[in-house]
N, C-alpha and C positions, 0 to 999 in steps of 0.2 A: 650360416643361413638362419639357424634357429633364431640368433639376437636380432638379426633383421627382421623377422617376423612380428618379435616382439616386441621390438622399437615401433612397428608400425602399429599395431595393436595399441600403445599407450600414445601412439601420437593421434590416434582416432578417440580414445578416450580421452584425450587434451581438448579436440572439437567439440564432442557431446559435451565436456566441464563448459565447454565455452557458450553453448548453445543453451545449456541447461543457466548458467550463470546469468545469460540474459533474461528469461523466463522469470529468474530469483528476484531481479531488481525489480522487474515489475511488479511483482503481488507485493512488496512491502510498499512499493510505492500508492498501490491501488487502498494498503494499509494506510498513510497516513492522511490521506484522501478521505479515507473515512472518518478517522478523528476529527476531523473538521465538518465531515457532516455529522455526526453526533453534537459537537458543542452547537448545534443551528437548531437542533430539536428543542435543549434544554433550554436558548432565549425563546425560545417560544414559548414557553412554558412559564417563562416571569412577564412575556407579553402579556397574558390575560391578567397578570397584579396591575398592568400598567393600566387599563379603564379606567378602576378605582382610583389611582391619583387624576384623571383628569377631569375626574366628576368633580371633585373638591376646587379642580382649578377653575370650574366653571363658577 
């Protein structure tokens, strides 16, 4: 009876790993999500160099 208990016990923490593993995917995913809003800051950042070359084009 004891082993059955404790089969049940790690087959509940199998669910929570399972529950908890879908949670994990998400925030990395919401991580590289972010990486890509980071590189959008940085062209913006060489947007204002770009004026200056279309003054010259004029």
């Amino acid at each position: 009876q004891t082993r059955a208990g404790v089969g049940v016990k790690v087959g509940s923490g199998s669910a929570s790993a399972g529950e908890m593993s879908s949670s994990e995917p998400s925030t990395p995913a919401q991580t590289p999500l972010a990486a890509p809003v980071i590189p959008s800051p940085v062209g913006a950042l060489p947007s204002p160099g770009a004026p200056p070359i279309p003054g010259p084009s004029k």
